[in-house]
N, C-alpha and C positions, 0 to 999 in steps of 0.2 A: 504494500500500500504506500502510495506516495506521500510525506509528512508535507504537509503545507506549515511554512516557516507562519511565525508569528505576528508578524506586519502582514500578511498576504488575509491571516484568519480575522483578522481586526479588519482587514478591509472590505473581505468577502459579509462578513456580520453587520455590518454599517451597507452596504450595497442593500443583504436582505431587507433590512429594517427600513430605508428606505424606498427599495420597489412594494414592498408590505403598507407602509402607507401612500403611495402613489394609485394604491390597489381601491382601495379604500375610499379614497377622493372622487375616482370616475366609475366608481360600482363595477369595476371589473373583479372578477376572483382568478383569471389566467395568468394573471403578473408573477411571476416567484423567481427567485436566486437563479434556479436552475437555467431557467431562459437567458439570462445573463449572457452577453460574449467573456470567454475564460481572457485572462490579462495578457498570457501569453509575453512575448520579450518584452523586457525592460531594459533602458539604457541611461545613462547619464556620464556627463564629461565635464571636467576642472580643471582648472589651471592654479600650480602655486609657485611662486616669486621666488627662486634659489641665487637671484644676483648676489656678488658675493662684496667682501666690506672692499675699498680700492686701498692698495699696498697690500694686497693679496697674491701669493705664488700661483702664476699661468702653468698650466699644461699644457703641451704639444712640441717643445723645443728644449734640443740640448743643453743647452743652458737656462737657467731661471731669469724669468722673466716676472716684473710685478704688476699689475691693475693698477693704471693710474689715471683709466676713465672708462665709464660707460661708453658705448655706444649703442649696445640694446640691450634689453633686461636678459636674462637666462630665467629658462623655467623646469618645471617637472611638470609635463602634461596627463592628463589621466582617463580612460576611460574606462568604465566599468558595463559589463553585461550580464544579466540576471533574465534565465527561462524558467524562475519559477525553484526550480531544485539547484540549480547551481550557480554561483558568480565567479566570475573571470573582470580580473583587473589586469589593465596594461598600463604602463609608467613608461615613457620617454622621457628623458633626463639632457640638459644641455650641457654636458662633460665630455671630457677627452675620453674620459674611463670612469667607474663606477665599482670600488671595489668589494669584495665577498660580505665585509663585515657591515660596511654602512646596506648592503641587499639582507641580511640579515637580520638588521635593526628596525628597519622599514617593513619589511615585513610581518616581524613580531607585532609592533605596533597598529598596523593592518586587521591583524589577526583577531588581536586584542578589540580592539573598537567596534570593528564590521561584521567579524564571524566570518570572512574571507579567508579559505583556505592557504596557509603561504606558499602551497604549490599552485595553485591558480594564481598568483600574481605574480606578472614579469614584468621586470623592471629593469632597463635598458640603459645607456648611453648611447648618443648620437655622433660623438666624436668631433666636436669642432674643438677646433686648437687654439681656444681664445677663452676659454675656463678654467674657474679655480681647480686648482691640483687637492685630488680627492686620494688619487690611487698614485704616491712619488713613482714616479720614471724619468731615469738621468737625472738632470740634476736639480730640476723641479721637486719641494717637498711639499705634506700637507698640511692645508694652510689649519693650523689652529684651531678647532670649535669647529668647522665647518664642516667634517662626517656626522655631529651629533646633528647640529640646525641640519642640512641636506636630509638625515634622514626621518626629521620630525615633517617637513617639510613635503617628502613626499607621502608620508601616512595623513597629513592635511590634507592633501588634493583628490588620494581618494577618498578619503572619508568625504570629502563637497563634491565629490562625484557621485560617491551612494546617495547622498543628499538630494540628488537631482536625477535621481532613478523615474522614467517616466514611460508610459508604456511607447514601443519602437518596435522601428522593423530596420533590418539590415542587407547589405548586399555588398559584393563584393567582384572584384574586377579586374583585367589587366590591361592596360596600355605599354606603350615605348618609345625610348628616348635614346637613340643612339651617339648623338653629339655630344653629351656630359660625360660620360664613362671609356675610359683609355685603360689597357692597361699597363702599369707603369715600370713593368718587368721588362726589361731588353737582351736580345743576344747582339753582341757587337763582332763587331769583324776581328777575324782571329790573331790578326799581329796587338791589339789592342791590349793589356793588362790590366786585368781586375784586380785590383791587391783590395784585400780587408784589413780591416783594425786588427786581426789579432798573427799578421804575416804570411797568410797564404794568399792565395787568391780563388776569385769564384768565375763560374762561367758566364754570368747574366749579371746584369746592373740595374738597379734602381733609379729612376728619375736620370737619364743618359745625356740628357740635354735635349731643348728642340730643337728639329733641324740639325741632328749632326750628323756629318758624314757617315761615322761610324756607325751609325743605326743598322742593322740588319733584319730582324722581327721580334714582336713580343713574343714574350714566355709565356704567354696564355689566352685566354678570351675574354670575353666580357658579358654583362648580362645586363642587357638593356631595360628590362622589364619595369611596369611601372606598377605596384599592384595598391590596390584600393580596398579598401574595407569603410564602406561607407553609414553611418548609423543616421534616423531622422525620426521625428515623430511621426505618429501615427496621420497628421493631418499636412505631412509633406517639410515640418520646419527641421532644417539641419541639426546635427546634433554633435558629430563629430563626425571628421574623418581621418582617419589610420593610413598612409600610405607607407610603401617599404620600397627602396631603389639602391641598389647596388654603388655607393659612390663616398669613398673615404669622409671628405669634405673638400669644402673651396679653396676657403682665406681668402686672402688681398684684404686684409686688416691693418688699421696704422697702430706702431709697435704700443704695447702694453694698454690696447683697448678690449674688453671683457665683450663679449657679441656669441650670438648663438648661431654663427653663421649663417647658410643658406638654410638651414633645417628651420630656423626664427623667421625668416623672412617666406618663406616656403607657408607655414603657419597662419602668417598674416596675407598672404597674398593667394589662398585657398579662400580663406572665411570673405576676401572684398569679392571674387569670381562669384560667389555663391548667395550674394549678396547678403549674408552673416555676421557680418562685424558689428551687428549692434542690436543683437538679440538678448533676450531674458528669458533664461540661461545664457549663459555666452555660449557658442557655437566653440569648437575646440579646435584644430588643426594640430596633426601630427609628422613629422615625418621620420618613420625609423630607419635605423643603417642595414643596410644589408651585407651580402657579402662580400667586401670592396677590401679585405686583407690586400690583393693589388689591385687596386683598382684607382684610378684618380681621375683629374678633372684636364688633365693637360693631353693634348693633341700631338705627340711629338715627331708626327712626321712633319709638320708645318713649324714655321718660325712662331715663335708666342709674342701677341701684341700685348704693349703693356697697355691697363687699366688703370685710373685712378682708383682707390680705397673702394672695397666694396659691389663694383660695379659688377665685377665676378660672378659673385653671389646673388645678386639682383636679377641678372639676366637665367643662370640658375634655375631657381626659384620659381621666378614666371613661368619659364618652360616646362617645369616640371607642377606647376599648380594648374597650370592649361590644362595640360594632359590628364591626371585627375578629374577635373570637373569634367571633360570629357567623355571619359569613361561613364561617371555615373550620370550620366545623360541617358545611357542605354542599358541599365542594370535593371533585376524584377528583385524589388523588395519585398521581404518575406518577415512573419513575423512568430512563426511557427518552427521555428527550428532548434534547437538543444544543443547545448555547451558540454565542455568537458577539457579534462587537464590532466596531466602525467608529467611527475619532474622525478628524477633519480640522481644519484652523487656519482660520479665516475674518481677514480683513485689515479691519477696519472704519474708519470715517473717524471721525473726534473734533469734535465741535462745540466750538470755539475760540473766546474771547471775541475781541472784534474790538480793533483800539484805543485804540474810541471807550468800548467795553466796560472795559479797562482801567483807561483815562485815569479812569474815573466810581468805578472800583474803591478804586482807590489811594488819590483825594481822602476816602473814606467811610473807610477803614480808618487815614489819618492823622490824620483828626478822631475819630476813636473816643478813649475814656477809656482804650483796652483795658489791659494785652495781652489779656486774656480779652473777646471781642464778644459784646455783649447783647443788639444786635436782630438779628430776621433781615435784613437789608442790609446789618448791619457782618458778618454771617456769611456771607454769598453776594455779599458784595463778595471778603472775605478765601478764598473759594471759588474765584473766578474768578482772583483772581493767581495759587494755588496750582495751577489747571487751565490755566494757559496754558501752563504746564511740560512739557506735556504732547505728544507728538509730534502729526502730523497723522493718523496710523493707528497702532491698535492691533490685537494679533493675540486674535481669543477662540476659545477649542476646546469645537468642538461636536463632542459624542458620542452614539451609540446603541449599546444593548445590546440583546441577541438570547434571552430563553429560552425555549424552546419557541416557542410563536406570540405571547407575550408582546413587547410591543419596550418599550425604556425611550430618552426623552430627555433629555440633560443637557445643559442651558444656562447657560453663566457671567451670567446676568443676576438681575435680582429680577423675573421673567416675569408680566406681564400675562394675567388672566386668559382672554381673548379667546383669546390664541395656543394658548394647552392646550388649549381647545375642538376648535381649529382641528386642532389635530395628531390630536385622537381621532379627528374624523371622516373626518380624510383617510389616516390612516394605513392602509397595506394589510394591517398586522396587525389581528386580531381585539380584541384586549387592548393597550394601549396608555396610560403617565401618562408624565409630563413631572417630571423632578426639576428644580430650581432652584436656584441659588447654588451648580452643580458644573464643578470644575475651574475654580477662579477665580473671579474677581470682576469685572464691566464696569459694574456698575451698573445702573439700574433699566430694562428694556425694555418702554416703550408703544408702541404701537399706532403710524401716522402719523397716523391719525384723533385718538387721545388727545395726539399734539403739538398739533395745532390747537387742543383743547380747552385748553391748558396744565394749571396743578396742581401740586403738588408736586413729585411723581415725574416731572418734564418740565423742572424748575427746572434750567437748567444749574451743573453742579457735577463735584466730584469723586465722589458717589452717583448721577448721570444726565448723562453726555456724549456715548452714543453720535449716531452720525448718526442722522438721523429714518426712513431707510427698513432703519434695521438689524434691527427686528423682520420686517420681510418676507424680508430676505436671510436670516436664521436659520432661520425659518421651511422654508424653500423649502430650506434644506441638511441640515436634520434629516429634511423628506421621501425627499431624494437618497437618504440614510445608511438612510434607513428600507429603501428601494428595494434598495438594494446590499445589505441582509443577507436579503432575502428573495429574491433573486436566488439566494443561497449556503443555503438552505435545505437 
């Protein structure tokens, strides 16, 4: 027997009572509960304010950097979904990274409040490099107080999202955009030299320059896709929309300004298309990372023209909030369909500098000028002390979500774009994206093919230490997860 929650039995009793006396008033005796249409989905979406104090430590760059102006707010966007028996909450977060402990405090308090299971809410990062340092990487640390506020902050946004629980229908959709996403992986011509930071060298390079000679082809593909999860009320008013696109971030930022990159501006230029910007409820706009571990916004068979501040992003944005409202121009909103959630711990192994690794660490980092290191080897020398600290296994939580035949993935990594491929096609749901940088943070997942290749994203550190075959094992657990909720369909 299905248990109807306790706000649903209060409202169903208050219904009765009132079609009972409606019954009454015009001499009818046919009126009762029963004939009632059932509430079927509910939805609600929130926004809560994560801007951080200024003289705050940035994320995204080798060296620290501090907040010494706004340019746009940062948030924790929220939406929540309720069929009756189950809730599903999603959390987008305006961070570089998001790490395990502050997803485990937000979720407790979640838990606590709403009675939302802490495996039904996923709680993400969007990855602009113009946010408080939550999760230190290089030489950015965290800034002070700001894991506890952050994660008060996000248990506020859903809790004014359950607040705003209203009955809705949803639908969901794919578009595409193939001029944002490059990817940023290059094989170069062979008299060329790749050296790393820690003295060998790799086959492929990172970011290779635009327009260089040396270019020969990228080391991977791209995934253009643009998908949509659109929510509204019953009587057509928007309510939020969820979209998910394969694409690192932008930038073209001026130094030590705080911004939520294109994801912030993507937000606000959904809700003007949809004509939403000044609704009661507010209307929500989201846009989460996909799988963009290489993936970036540069074109580099072409020369890159410069921009002033921002423009980047703007242009961005629009293209990608078009596309969006586009799609849900042609979607069949539904209001009848059922949720469902599955998250598990995977135990992974830690790539460990060796001794010899150390011994080579230590000498580079005592000969530095520092404290602050200038080249990359006084930096991924000073990486490897910092990661030896490190246990021999970490635990990362992988999750999937269930709406209708929709399934969503969330991986604590910066996901290569290989693997999202991988999970669409093999997923046994019809509709199918991958969010990235949720519930935590392990750093960047390539491929074991893109170990060999080395590269950046493969450079042992505290941003890339899992074991080499931890993209397969992820891989192969998100299918499980996939399996187990279509099982429970």
């Amino acid at each position: 027997m299905t248990r109807i929650p306790p706000d649903r039995l209060v409202s169903r009793r208050l219904l009765a009572a009132c079609l009972t006396l409606a019954s009454m008033l015009v001499g009818s005796s046919t009126i009762n509960a029963q004939d009632a249409e059932p509430v079927g989905l509910r939805a609600g979406a929130a926004t809560s304010n994560t801007t951080p104090a200024l003289g705050s430590s940035l994320n995204g760059n080798m060296r620290d950097q501090l907040a010494s102006n706004v340019h746009d707010e940062t948030h924790a966007r929220c939406l929540v979904l309720d069929d009756g028996t189950n809730r599903l909450a999603i959390v987008v977060v305006d961070l570089c990274m998001i790490p395990r402990e502050v997803v485990l405090d937000a979720k407790q308090q979640i838990e606590a409040a709403t009675g939302i299971p802490a495996d039904h809410v996923l709680i993400s990062a969007t990855h602009t490099h113009s946010a408080p340092t939550c999760a230190p990487v290089f030489q950015s640390d965290t800034v002070p107080g700001y894991p506890e506020f952050l994660a008060r902050r996000i248990s506020d946004g859903v809790r004014r999202a359950v607040n705003n629980l209203e009955p809705a229908e949803v639908a969901w959709g794919a578009g595409s955009n193939d001029r944002q996403v490059h990817n940023r992986r290059w094989h170069l011509k062979p008299e060329v030299t790749l050296t790393n930071p820690f003295g060998g060298t790799d086959k492929v390079r990172m970011n290779p320059g635009a327009a260089s000679p040396d270019l020969v082809k990228p080391a991977g593909p791209i995934d253009p896709e643009v998908w949509v999860l659109s929510a509204r009320s019953r009587d057509g008013r928007p309510i939020a929309l969820l979209a998910n696109y394969s694409l690192h971030y932008v930038g073209g930022t001026r130094g030590g300004e705080v911004s939520a990159d294109y994801f912030g501006m993507f937000a606000n230029r959904v809700a003007e298309l949809l004509d939403a910007d000044r609704l009661d409820p507010p209307f929500v706009g989201i846009m989460s990372n996909g799988t963009s571990g290489d993936i970036n916004n540069i074109n580099f068979r072409e020369p890159r023209a410069a921009r002033p501040p921002y423009e980047q992003m703007r242009l961005v944005a629009d293209e990608l909030a078009t596309e969006a409202v586009r799609v849900t121009q042609s979607l069949d909103y539904r209001s009848d369909l059922t949720l469902d959630a599955q998250t598990t711990q995977l135990q992974l192994g830690v790539r460990l500098p060796s001794s010899e690794d150390l011994e080579r660490a230590r000498a580079i980092v005592e000969a530095a000028e520092g404290p602050i290191m200038t080249t990359l080897e006084q930096i991924y020398a000073r990486e490897s002390i910092l990661l030896s600290e490190y246990p021999e296994t970490v635990p990362a939580t992988i999750q999937a979500l269930r709406i209708g035949d929709l399934s969503i993935a969330a991986i604590p990594c910066e996901v290569f774009v290989e693997i999202g491929l991988q999970l669409k096609q093999e997923s046994p749901f019809p509709s199918t994206f991958t969010v990235s940088l949720a519930n935590g943070y392990n750093g960047y997942l390539p491929t074991a093919s893109h170990h060999e290749l080395g590269g950046y994203e493969t450079w042992r550190a505290r941003s890339s230490y899992l074991e080499v075959d931890a993209a397969s094992k992820i891989t192969q657990e998100v299918l499980d997860l996939f399996s187990t909720l279509k099982s429970r369909e």
